[in-house]
C-alpha positions in Angstrom: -55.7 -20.8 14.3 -52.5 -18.3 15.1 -49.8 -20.2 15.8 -46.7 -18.9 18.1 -43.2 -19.7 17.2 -40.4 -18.2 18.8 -37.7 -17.4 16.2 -34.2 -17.8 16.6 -31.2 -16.8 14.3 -30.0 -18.9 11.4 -30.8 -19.9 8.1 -34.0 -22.4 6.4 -36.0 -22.8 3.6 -39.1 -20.3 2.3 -41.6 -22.0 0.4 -43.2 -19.4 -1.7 -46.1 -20.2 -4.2 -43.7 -20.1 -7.4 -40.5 -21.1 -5.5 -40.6 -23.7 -3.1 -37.1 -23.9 -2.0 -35.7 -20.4 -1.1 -32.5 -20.0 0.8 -33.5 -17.8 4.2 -31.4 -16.1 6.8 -33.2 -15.5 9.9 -32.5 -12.4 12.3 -34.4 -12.5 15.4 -31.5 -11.1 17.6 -31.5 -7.2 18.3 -28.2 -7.5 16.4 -29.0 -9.3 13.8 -32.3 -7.2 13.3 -30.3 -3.8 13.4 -27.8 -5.3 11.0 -30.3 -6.5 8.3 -28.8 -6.2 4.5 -26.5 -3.7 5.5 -22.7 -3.4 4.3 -24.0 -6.4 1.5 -24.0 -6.0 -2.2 -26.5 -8.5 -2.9 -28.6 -11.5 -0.8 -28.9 -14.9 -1.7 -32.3 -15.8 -1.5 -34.3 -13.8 1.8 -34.0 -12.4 4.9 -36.5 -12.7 7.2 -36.6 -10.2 10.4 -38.7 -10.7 12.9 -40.2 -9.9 14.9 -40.3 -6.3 12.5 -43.0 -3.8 11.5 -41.0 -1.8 9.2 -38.0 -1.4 8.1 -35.2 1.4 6.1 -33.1 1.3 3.0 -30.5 3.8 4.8 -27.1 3.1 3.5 -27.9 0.2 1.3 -26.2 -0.7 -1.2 -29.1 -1.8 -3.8 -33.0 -1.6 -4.5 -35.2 -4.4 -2.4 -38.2 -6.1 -2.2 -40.3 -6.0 1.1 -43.0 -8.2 2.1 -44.8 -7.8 5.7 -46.2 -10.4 7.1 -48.4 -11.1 9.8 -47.8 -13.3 12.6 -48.9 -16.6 10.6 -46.6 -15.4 7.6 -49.4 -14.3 5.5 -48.1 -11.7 3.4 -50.2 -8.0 4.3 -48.2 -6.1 1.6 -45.4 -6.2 -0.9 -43.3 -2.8 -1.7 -40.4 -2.3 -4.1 -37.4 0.2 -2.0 -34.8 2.1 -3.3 -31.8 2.8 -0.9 -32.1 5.7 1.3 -36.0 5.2 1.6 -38.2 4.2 4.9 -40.6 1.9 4.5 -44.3 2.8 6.5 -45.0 0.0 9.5 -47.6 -1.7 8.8 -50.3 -2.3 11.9 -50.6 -5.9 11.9 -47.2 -6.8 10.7 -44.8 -9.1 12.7 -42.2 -10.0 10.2 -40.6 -8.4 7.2 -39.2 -10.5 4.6 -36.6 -8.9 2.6 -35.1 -10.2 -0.9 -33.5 -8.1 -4.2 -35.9 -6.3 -6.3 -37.8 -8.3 -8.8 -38.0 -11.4 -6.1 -41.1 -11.4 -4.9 -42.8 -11.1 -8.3 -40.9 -14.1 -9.5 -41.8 -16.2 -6.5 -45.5 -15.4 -6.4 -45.4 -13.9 -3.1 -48.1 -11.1 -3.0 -50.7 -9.6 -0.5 -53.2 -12.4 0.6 -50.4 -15.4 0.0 -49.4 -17.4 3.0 -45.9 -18.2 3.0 -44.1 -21.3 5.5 -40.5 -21.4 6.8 -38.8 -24.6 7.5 -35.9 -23.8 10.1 -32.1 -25.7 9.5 
């Protein structure tokens, strides 16, 4: 069963398969969305975009983990970018979680996995 959420901005807790307490910043505002990892040097824990099919590593300031996830947070695909790369949208993606590179791997989170958010 797909379950609707409307997002909002702020901050929870990912629960990942190898990590089950994750810091993560939501953006669901345009703003917030458009702003991303921008201007940051590093990011504790995850951002999670949404709603977001794809996303760029234009004027970042460090390499990044992607996962896409589909609207029930199941994770579609996981990609490794570098800055000054654009990632390809993905069809059924609805979220993009973003973390630094190497992340992903540690917490398990890989295509197939269904990851859950609990909002602050």
């Amino acid at each position: 069963m797909t379950t609707r959420r409307k997002w909002r901005n702020g901050t929870g807790t990912l629960t990942a398969p190898e990590a089950p307490d994750v810091p993560v910043e939501i953006a669901a505002s345009y703003a917030r969305r458009a702003r991303g990892l921008l201007g940051r040097d590093g990011v504790a824990g995850a951002l999670l975009i949404t709603p977001c099919a794809s996303v760029h590593t234009f004027r970042m300031r460090f390499t990044i983990d992607v996962a896409y996830l589909d609207r029930d947070l199941t994770v579609l695909a996981v990609r490794t970018l570098r800055p000054g790369r654009l990632g390809l949208p993905r069809l059924r993606a609805r979220s993009v979680l973003e973390a630094e590179a190497g992340a992903m791997e540690r917490w398990g989170v890989r295509a197939g996995v269904r990851l859950s958010v609990r909002t602050d």
